[in-house]
N, C-alpha and C positions, 0 to 999 in steps of 0.2 A: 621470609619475604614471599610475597603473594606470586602464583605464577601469572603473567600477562595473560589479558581476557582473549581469545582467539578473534581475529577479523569479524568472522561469521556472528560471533556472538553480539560485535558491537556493532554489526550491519542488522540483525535480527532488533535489537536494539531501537535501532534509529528508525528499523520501518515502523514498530509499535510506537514510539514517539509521534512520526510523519501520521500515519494514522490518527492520532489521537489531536493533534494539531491541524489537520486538514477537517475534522469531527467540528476542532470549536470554531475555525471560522464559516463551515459552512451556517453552524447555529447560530453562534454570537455573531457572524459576521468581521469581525477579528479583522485586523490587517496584517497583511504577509510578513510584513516584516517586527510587528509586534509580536508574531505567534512565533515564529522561531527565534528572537533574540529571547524571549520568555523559556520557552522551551532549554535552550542551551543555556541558558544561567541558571536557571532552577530547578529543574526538571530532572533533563541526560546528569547520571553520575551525583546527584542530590540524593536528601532524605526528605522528604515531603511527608508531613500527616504521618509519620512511623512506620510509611515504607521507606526503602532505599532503593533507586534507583539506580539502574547500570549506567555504566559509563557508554557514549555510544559514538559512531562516528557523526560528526558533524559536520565534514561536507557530504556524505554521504545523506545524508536529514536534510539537508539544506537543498542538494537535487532532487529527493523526491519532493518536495515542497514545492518548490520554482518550478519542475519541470509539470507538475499537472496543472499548475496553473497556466502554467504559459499554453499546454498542450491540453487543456480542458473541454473545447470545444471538440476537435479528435478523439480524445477517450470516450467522451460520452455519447457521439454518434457511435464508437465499436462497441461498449456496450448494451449500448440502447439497440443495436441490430441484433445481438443474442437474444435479447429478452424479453420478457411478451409482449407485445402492442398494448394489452390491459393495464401488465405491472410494466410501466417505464422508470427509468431510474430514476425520476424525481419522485416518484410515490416508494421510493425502497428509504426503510432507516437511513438515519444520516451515518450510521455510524458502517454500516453497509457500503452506502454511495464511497465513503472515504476508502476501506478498504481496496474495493474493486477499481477507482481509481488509481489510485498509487500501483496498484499493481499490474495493468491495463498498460500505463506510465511505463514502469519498468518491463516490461516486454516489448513496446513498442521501441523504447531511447535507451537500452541497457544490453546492447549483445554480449555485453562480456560476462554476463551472469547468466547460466543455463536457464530455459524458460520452468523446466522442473522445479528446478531449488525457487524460483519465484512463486511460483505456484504453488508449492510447500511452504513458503514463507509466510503468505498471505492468507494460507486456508489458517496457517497457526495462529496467529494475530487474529484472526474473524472467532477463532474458537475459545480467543480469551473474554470476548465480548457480546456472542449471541450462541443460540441452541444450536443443535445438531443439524437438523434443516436445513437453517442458515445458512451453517460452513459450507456444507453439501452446495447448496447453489452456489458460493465463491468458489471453489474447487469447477464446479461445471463450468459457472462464465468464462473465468480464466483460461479453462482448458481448449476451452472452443475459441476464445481470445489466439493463444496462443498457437494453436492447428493453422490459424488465417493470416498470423504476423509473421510466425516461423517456423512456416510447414515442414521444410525440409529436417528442422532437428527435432519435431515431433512426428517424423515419418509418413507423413502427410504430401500429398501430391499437393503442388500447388493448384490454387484455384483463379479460374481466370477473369 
């Protein structure tokens, strides 16, 4: 008998899911609630195309999903204040914008997850889907994200 997949694994899971579902509706424009009932019936814990997919949590998928949406307008002005006035985040990938949202999301609405392990989450998920570079600025934005939402556990003075 197989040992049970660890939390971690099925929340690592779920963000790469959330990701990749916040991806098709900003392309396809997708509706919220067709992308995650799609998602969790076929997708999480499926074999699709001759991969197999993990099992993942699905309220866990379903908060990051609802919560950027809901909180969309907020992530994207704290992103858009790290990032250059040139490159704003509607000129970045879609698959970018998804990333750094969700996880923007999860630092602002999620204290009960260290903003590190977020920040690790999110650079790993950006590193399954673009170059070096890339990750590199997820890993900044976040980082700088995470200095101005929760200064005190990134050792940061607050700012006033």
């Amino acid at each position: 008998m197989a040992a049970p997949l660890k939390q971690a694994n099925k929340r690592g899971t779920a963000r790469l899911a959330a990701v990749q579902a916040l991806y098709q509706m900003d392309v396809a424009h997708t509706d919220i609630n067709e992308v995650i009932g799609a998602f969790q019936v076929f997708w999480m814990g499926q074999e699709v195309e001759g991969e197999t997919y993990l099992p993942a949590d699905h309220q866990f998928f379903r908060d990051i999903i609802q919560g950027v949406m809901r909180e969309q307008q907020r992530v994207d002005v704290a992103i858009n204040m790290i990032l250059d006035t040139d490159w704003p985040l509607k000129r970045i990938e879609a698959v970018l914008r998804a990333v750094l949202r969700a996880g923007c999301y999860e630092l602002f609405e999620r204290p009960d997850i260290p903003a590190r392990v977020i920040i690790t989450e999110y650079v790993d998920v950006a590193d399954a889907f673009v170059d070096r570079e890339e990750v590199g600025m997820v890993n900044a934005v976040l980082d700088r994200i995470a200095k101005r939402a929760r200064p005190a556990e990134m050792g940061e003075a607050p700012k006033p």
